[in-house]
C-alpha positions in Angstrom: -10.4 8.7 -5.2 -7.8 11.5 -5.0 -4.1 9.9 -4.8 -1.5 12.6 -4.0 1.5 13.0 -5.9 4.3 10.5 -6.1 1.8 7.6 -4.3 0.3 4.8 -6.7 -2.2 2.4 -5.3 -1.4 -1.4 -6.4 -3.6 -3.1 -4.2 -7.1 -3.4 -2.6 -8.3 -5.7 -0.4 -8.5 -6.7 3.6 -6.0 -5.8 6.1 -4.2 -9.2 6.6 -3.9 -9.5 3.1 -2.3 -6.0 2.4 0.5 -6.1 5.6 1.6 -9.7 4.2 1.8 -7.8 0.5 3.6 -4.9 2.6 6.0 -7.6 4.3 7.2 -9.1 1.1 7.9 -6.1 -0.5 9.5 -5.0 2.4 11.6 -8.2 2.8 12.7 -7.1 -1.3 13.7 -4.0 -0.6 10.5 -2.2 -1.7 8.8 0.4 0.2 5.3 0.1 0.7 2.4 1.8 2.9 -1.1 0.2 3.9 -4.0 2.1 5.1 -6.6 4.4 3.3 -5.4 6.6 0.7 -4.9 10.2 2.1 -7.9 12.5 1.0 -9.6 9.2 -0.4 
């Protein structure tokens, strides 16, 4: 898996379980994307 530049991936797992993660870190301040990894 190729991850560009300045993007780190934390988590795996299904949808639901990623958005609440996203939410969360969200709510904390923390920026976060879901989705597949860009040239992945």
């Amino acid at each position: 898996m190729n991850i560009p530049d300045g993007m780190q991936v934390l988590w795996q797992g299904k949808a639901d379980f990623l958005r609440e993660i996203a939410q969360r870190l969200g709510a904390a301040g923390i920026r976060a994307v879901t989705g597949p990894v860009p040239g992945g």
